[in-house]
C-alpha positions in Angstrom: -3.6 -7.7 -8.2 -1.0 -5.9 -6.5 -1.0 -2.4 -4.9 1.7 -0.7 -5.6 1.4 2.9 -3.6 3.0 5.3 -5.7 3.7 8.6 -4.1 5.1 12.0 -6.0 5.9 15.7 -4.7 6.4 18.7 -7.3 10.0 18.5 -8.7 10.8 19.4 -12.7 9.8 17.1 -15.1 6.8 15.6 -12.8 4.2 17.5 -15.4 5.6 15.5 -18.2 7.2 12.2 -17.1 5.1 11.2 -14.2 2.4 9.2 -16.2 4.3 8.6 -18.7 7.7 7.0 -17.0 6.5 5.5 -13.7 2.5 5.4 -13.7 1.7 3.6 -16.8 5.2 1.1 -16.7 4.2 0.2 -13.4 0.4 -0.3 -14.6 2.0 -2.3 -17.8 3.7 -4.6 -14.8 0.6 -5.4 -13.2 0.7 -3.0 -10.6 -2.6 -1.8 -9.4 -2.2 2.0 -8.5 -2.9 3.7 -5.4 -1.6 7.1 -6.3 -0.8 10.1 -3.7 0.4 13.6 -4.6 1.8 16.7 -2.4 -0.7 19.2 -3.2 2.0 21.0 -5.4 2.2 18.2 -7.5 -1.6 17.7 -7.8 -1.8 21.3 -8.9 0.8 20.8 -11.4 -0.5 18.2 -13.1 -3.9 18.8 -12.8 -2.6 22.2 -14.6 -0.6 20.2 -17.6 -3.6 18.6 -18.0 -2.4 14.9 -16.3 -4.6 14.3 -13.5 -7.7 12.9 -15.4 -5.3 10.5 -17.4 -3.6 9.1 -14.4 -7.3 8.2 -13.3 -7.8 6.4 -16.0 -4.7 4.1 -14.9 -6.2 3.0 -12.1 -9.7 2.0 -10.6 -8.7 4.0 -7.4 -9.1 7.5 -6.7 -5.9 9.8 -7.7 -5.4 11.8 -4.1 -3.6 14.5 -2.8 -6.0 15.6 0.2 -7.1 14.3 3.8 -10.7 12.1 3.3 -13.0 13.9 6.1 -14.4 12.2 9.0 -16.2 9.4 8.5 -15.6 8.6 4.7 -14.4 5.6 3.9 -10.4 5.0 3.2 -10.2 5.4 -0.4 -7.1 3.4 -1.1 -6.3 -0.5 0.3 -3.0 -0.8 2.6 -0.2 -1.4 0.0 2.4 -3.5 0.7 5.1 -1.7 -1.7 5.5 2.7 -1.8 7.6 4.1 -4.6 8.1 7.7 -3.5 9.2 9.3 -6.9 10.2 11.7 -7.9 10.7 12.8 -4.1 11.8 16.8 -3.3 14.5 18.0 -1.1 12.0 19.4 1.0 9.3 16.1 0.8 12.5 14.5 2.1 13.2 16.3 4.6 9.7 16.2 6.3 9.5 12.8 5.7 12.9 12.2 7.5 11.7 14.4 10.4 8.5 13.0 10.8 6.0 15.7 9.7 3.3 15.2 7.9 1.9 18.1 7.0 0.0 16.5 3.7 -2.0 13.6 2.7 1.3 11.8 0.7 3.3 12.8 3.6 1.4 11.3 5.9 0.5 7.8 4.2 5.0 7.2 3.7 5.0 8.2 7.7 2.4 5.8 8.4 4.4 3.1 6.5 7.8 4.1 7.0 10.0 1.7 9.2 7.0 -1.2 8.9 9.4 -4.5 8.3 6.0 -5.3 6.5 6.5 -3.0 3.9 8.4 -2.2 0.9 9.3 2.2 1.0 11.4 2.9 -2.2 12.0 6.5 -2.4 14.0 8.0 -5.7 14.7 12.0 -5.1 15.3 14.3 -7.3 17.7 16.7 -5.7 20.4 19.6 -7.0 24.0 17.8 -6.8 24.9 20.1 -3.7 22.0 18.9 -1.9 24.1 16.0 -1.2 27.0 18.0 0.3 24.7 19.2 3.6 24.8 17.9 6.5 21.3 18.3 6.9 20.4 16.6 3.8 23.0 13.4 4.6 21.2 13.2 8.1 17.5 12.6 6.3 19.2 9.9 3.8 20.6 8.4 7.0 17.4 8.4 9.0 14.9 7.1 5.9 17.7 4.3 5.1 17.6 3.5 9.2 13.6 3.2 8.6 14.1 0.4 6.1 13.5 2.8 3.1 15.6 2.2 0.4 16.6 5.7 -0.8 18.8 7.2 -4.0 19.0 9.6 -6.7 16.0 9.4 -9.5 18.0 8.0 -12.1 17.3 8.7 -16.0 14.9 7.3 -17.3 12.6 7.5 -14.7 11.1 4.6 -15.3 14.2 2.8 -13.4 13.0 3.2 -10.3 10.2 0.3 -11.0 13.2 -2.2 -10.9 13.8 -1.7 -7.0 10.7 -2.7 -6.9 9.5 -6.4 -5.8 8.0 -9.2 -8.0 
């Protein structure tokens, strides 16, 4: 089965469309899930109630934190990340290279890899895309081999950038 590691920060609609729009279509497709939150987004969905039914979509754990020393890796190397829906500021760190969080830190260990597939959908306010600060990360993740744009409605759209 395919790993498919799907990646999410805390932007509207995350509580509510998540599972429902990206998580269980891309389970329907034969996707086995390795799924990594932002720590905001792990407390908003564990708060709506979400977390325990994204578990059940998956026979890996759901994560948002660091494993400790000496644990093993809880998730296989994917070969394919959807990053969605991805924040303004996710984006930014992720453009700039920190990683201060566990879903940040699995796309920057991937990122640029010719090996593997980085789709990232954002979710940003329309005059996001009018700084130059915000151009410049778009730039640098499309440079990386990510293939970056706008979460588009329904959500579950994003699934087609990714790979048979």
């Amino acid at each position: 089965m395919r790993v498919l590691g799907l990646v999410a920060a805390s932007c509207g609609g995350l509580d509510t469309r998540f599972r429902t729009e990206l998580a269980e279509p891309a389970a329907a497709r034969g996707w086995r899930l390795a799924i990594t939150l932002t720590p905001t987004a792990a407390r908003w969905l564990e708060y709506a109630g979400e977390l325990a039914k994204l578990q059940a979509l998956t026979d890996l754990e759901v994560r948002s934190a660091s494993r400790l020393p000496g644990q093993p890796r809880p998730h296989p190397d994917p070969g394919v990340f959807l990053f969605a829906p991805g924040s303004a500021n996710s984006m930014a760190k992720l453009a700039l290279g920190i990683a201060d969080n566990q879903a940040l830190t699995v796309l920057g260990d991937v990122l640029g890899d010719p090996g593997v597939t980085v789709v990232v959908r954002y979710q940003a306010s329309p005059s996001r895309s009018r700084t130059p600060g915000w151009r410049a990360h778009v730039a640098a993740l499309t440079a990386c081999g990510a293939d970056v744009s706008q979460l588009a409605e329904p959500w579950s759209t994003a699934l087609e950038a990714l790979p048979d």
